[in-house]
C-alpha positions in Angstrom: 0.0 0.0 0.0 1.1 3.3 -1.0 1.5 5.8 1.6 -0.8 8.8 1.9 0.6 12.5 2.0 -3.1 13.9 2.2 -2.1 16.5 -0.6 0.3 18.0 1.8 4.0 18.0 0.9 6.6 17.1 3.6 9.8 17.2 1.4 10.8 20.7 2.8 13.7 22.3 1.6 16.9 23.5 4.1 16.3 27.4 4.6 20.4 27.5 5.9 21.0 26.4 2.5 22.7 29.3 0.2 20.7 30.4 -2.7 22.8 30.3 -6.1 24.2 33.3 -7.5 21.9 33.1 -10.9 19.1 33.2 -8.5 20.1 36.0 -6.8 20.3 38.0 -10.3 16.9 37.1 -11.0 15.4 38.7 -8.2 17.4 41.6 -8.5 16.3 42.1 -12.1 12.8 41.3 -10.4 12.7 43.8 -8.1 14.3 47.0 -10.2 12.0 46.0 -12.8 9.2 46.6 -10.3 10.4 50.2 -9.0 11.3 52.1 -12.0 8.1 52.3 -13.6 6.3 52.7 -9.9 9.1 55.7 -9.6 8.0 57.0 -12.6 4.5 57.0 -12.2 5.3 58.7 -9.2 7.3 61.2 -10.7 4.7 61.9 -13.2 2.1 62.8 -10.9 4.3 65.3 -9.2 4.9 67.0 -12.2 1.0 67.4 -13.2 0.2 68.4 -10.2 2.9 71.4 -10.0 1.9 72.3 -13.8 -1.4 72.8 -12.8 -0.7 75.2 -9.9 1.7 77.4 -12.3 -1.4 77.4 -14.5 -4.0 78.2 -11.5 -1.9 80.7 -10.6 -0.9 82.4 -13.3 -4.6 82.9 -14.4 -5.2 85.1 -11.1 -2.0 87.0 -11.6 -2.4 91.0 -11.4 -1.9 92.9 -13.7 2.7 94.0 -13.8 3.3 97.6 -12.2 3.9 100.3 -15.3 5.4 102.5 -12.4 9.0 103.8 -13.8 12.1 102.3 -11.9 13.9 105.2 -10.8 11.5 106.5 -8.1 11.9 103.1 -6.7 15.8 102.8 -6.0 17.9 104.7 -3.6 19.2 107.4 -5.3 22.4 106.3 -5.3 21.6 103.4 -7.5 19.9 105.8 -9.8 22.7 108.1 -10.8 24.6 104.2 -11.1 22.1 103.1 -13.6 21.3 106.7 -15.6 24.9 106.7 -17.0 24.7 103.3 -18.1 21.4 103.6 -19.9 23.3 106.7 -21.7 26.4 105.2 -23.0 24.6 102.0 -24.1 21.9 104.2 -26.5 25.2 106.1 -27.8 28.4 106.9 -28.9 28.6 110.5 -29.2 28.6 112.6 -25.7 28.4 116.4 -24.9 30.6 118.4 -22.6 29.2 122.1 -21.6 32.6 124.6 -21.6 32.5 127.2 -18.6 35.0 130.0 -19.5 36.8 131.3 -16.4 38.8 134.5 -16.2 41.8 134.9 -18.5 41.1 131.7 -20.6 40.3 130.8 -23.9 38.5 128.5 -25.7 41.8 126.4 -26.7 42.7 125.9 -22.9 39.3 124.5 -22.5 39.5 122.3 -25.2 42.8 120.9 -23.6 41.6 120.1 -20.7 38.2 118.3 -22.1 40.8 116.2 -24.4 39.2 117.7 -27.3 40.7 117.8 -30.5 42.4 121.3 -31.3 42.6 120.7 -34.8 39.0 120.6 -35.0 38.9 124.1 -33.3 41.4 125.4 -35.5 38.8 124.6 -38.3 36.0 125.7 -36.6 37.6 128.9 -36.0 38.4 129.8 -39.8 34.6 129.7 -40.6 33.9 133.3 -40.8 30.4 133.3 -38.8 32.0 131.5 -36.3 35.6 133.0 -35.9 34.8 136.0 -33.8 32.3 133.9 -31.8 34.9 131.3 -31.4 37.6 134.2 -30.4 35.9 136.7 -28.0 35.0 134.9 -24.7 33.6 136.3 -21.4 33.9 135.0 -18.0 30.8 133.2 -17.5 30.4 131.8 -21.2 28.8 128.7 -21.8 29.5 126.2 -24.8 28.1 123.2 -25.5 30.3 120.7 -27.4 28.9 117.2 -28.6 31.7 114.9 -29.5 32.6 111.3 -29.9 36.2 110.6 -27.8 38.4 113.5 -28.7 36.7 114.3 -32.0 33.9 117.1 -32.0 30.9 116.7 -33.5 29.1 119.6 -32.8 29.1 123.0 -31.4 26.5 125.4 -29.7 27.3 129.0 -28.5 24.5 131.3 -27.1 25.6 134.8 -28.6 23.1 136.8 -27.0 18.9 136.7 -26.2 18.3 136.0 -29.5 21.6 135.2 -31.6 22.6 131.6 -30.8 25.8 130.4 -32.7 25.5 126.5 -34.3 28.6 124.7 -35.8 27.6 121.1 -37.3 30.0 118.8 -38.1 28.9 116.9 -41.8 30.2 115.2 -44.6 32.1 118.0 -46.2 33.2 119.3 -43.3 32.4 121.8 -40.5 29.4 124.4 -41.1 28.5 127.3 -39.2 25.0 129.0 -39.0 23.3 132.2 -36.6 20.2 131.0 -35.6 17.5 133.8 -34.5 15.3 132.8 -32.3 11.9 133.9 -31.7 11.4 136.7 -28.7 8.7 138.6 -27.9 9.2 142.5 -27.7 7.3 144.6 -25.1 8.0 148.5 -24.9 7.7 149.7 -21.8 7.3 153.7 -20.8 9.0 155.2 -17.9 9.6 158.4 -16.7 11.5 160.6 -13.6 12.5 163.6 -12.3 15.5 164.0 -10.7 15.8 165.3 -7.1 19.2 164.1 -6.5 20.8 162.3 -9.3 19.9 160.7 -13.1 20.5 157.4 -11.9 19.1 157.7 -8.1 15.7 158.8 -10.2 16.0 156.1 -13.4 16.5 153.7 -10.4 13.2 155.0 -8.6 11.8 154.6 -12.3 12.3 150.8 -11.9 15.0 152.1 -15.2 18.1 149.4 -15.2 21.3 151.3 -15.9 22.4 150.5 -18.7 19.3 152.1 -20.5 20.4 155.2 -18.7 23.7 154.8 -20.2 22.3 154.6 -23.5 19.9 157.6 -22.8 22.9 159.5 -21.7 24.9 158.3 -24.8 21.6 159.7 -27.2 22.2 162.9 -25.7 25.6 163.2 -25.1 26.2 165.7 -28.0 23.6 168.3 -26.6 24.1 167.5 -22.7 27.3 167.3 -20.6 25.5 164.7 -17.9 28.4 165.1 -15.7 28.7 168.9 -15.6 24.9 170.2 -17.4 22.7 167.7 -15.1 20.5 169.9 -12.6 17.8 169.4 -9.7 14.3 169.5 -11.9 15.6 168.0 -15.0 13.2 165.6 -16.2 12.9 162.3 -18.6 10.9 159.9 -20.4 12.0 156.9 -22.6 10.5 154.3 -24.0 12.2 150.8 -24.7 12.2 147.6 -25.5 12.2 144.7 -23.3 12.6 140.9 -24.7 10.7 138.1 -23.0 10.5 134.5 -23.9 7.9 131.8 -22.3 7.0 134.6 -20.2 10.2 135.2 -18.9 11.9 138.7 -19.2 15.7 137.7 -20.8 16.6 141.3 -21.0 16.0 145.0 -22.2 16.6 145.7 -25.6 16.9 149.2 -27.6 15.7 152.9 -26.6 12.7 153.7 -29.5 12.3 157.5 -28.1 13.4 159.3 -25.2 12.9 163.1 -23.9 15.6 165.1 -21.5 14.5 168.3 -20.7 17.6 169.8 -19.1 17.6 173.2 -17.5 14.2 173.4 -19.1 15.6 172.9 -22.7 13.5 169.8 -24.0 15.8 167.4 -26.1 14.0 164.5 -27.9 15.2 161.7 -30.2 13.5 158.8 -31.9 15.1 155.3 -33.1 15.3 155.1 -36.9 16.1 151.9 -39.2 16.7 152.9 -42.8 19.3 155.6 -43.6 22.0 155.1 -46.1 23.8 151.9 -44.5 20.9 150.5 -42.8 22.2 150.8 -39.8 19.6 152.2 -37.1 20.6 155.9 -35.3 18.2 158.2 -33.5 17.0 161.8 -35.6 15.0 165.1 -34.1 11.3 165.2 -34.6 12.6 167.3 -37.4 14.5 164.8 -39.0 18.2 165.9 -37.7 20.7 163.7 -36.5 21.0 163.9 -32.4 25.0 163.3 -32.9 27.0 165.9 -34.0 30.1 165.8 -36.7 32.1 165.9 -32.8 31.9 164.6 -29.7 32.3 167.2 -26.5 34.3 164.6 -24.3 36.4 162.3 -26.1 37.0 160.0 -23.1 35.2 158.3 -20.7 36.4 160.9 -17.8 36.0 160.7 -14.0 36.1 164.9 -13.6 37.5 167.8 -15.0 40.4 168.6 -13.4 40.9 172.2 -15.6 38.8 174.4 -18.1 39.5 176.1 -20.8 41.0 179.1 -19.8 43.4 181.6 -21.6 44.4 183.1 -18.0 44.9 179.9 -16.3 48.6 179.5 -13.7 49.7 176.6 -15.1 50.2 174.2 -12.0 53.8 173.0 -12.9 55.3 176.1 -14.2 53.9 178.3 -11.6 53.1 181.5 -14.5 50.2 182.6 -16.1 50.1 180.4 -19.0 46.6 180.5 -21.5 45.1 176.8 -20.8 43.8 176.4 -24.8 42.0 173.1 -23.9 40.1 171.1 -21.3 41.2 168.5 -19.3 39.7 165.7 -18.5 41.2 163.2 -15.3 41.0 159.3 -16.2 42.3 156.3 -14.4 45.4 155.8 -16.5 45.1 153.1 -20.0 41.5 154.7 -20.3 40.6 154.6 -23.8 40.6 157.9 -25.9 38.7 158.4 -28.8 38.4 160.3 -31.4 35.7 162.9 -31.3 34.9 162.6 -35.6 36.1 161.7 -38.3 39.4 162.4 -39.7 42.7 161.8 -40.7 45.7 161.4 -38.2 48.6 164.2 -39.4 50.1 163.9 -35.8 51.5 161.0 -33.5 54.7 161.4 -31.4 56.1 163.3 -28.5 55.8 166.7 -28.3 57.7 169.1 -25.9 55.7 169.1 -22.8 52.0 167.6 -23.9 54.0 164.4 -24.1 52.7 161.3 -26.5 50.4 163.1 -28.9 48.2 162.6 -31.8 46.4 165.6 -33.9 43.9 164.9 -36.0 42.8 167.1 -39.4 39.1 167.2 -39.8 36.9 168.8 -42.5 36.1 172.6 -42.2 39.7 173.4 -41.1 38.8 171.6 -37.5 42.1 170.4 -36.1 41.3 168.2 -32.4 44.6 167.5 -30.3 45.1 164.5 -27.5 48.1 164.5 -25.4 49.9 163.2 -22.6 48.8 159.8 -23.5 50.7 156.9 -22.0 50.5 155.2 -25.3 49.1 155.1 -28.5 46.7 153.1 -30.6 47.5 150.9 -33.8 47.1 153.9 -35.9 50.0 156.3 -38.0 50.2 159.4 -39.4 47.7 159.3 -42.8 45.7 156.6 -41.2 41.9 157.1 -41.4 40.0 156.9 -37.9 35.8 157.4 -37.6 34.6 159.2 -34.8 34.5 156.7 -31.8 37.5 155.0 -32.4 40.3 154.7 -30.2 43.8 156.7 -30.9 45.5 156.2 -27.1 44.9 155.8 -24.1 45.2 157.9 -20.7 48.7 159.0 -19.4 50.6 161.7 -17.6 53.2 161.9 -20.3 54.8 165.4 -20.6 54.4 167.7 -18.3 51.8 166.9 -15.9 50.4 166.0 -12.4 48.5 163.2 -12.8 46.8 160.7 -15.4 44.2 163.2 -17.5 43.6 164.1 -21.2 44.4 167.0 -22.6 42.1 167.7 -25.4 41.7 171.2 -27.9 39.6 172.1 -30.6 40.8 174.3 -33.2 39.2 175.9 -36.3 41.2 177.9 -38.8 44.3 177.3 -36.1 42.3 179.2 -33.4 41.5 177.7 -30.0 38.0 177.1 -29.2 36.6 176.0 -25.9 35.4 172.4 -26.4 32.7 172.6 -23.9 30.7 175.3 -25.9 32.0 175.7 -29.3 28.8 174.8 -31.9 29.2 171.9 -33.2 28.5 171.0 -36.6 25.5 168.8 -37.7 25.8 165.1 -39.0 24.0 164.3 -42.2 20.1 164.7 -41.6 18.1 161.8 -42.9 17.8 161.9 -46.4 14.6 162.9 -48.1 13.8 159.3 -49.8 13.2 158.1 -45.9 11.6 161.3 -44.6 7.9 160.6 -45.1 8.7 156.9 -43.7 10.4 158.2 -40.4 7.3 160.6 -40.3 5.0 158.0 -40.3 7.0 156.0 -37.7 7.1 158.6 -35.3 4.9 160.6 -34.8 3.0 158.0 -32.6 6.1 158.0 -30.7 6.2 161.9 -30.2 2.2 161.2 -28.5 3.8 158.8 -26.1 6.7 161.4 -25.1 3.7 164.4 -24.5 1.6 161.6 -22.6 4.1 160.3 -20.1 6.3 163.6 -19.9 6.6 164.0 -15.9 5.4 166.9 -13.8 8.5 169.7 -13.4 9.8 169.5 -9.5 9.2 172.3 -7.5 11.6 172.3 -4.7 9.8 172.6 -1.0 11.5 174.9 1.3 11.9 173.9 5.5 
């Protein structure tokens, strides 16, 4: 009889006995088989679920700030970054030239590391050259360049004049621009109690229109000798404004000084012979004369004409055939008309001299200059123009011009002799300058001040 097992197996295996080594693989294969996709799906998952909240929350994102950057950094990290932002947009740069006392525009451009053979050109173009030349302590110019080499150039001439130098293909080119101002004439009027310019001030008169009134006048009013207590003016000028902003006062259209109750008037007139503008009489005759009175800029007269005078370094009674006129020495002298110079050396005791020979047989004579113009003898000289300065050469006790006036040889006092006329304004423009002024004349009667009556204590 066969022995029953009841379906159950007895033959058990040995647990202590090792497994073989190609088993071993097989489960090991088994098992990593079994993780990596599990990983995966695991993996997978993750992913999905990260996706969607990027989605989620990107669909209730607010809207990005438009507010600019700078406001929000420290300003430190502003000025950083604004520099930056500059050089990365462009290669070309601008540097703004400040001119300081004594220099010139070639110093600055040494010191910018800008190139001075582009200022040498830029100062050969005739509508630049002078602009380039004559500087002013306080001058601004704007240069564009790219490293040393200049691109550009901008000098503000005056209010409206504003100098422009471009650099293009050809070469440098200059331009004057004009620019637009709006001109507003303003009327003022004084009476002086104590000085011209204490009452021009009172006026709310800047002054250097009370230098230009004084300069209208000059040939009919000594201002430093003639002025008196009651003398009264009106004037009526421009003044330029831009963007509502006064830049500065321009010319004098008409003025009135009625000195020692002799009324003198004078309008502004554009359209005589050169074109230049000059101021005429309500009758049509120049205000300046073929000679000035006072042919220098003087501080006081220090002697009169006078043909009994001591003369102060001989001590004798010596005829004083001129008028002098004390200066800070190197003060400009000019010449008081037109002429022709027949004189210029020393001479005995009016030291460094220069006669000039007018027409009419008018002969004027300067002396004891400390030195003399760039002029010779046969040069031609207009009335204004400088002949030599102020000096004590000669005999003489201090720094002063010694000036005479002589017609047909004979000494006449400068301080009263009548003076001939300029040209009047020709008869082409005379119906024009009517027209003109005679508006101007109403003004004058309008604003014409009250005369000053002096109150007694």
């Amino acid at each position: 009889m066969k022995p029953y097992f009841g379906g159950i197996r007895h033959n058990y295996k040995n647990r202590t006995k090792k497994i073989p080594v190609a088993t071993k693989r097989h489960w090991s294969l088994f098992l990593c088989g079994l993780f990596i996709p599990i990983l995966a799906i695991t993996l997978f998952f993750a992913f999905e679920s990260d996706n969607a909240q990027v989605i989620s929350e990107t669909a209730y994102m607010p809207e990005p700030s438009v507010e600019p950057l700078s406001p929000l950094l420290p300003p430190t990290q502003i000025e950083d970054i604004q520099p930056a932002l500059i050089q990365n947009n462009t290669q070309d740069k601008s540097v703004t030239l400040r001119v300081g006392q004594g220099e010139t525009l070639e110093e600055l451009f040494r010191r910018h590391n800008l190139s001075l053979g582009d200022l040498s050109v830029m100062a050969r173009l005739p509508q630049a050259a002078d602009h380039l030349r004559i500087l002013l302590p306080g001058d601004e110019i704007l240069v564009g360049h790219e490293e040393e080499r200049v691109i550009s150039l901008a000098r503000e001439i005056d209010e409206i004049n504003l100098l422009k130098i471009t650099k293009e293909a050809q070469g440098f080119t200059a331009e004057i621009i004009k620019r637009e101002v709006e001109l507003r004439l303003v009327n003022a009027h004084g009476n002086i109690q104590r000085s011209l310019f204490e009452a021009a001030q009172e006026a709310g008169v800047a002054d250097a229109i009370t230098m230009n009134m004084a300069g209208i006048f000059q040939w009919d009013i000594d201002f430093i000798q003639d002025v008196r207590i009651g003398d009264r003016f009106t004037i009526i000028y421009e003044e330029l404004w831009r963007d509502g902003i006064k830049l500065t006062d321009g010319n004098i259209i008409a003025a009135e000084f009625i000195n020692q109750g002799t009324p003198f008037r004078a309008a502004r007139f554009l359209g005589v012979t050169d074109g230049t503008a000059d101021y005429f009489t309500p009758e049509g005759l120049s205000v300046r004369k073929a000679f000035t009175r006072a042919p220098v800029d003087f501080t006081r007269i220090s002697s009169n004409f006078d043909p009994n005078r001591r003369h102060p370094v001989l001590n004798t009674i010596r005829a004083h055939r001129g008028v002098d006129y004390a200066a800070p020495t190197g003060t400009p002298i000019k010449a008081a008309g037109d002429g022709k110079v027949i004189f210029r050396s020393a001479r005995n005791g009016y030291g460094n001299t220069v006669i000039l020979q007018h027409g009419g047989n008018i002969t004027t004579l300067y002396a004891h200059m400390s030195r003399f113009a760039s002029i010779r003898v046969g040069s031609r000289v207009t009335q204004g123009q400088t002949i030599g300065f102020v000096g004590m050469s000669g005999l003489a006790t201090g720094p002063h011009l010694h000036y005479e006036y002589r017609v047909n040889d004979i000494h006449r006092n400068p301080r009263t002799v009548a003076l001939p006329p300029a040209d009047p304004i020709s008869s082409e423009y005379r119906e024009e300058f009517d027209n003109l002024t005679a508006p101007l004349w109403q003004q004058l009667d309008v604003h014409r001040p009250p005369e000053f009556t002096a109150v007694s204590n």
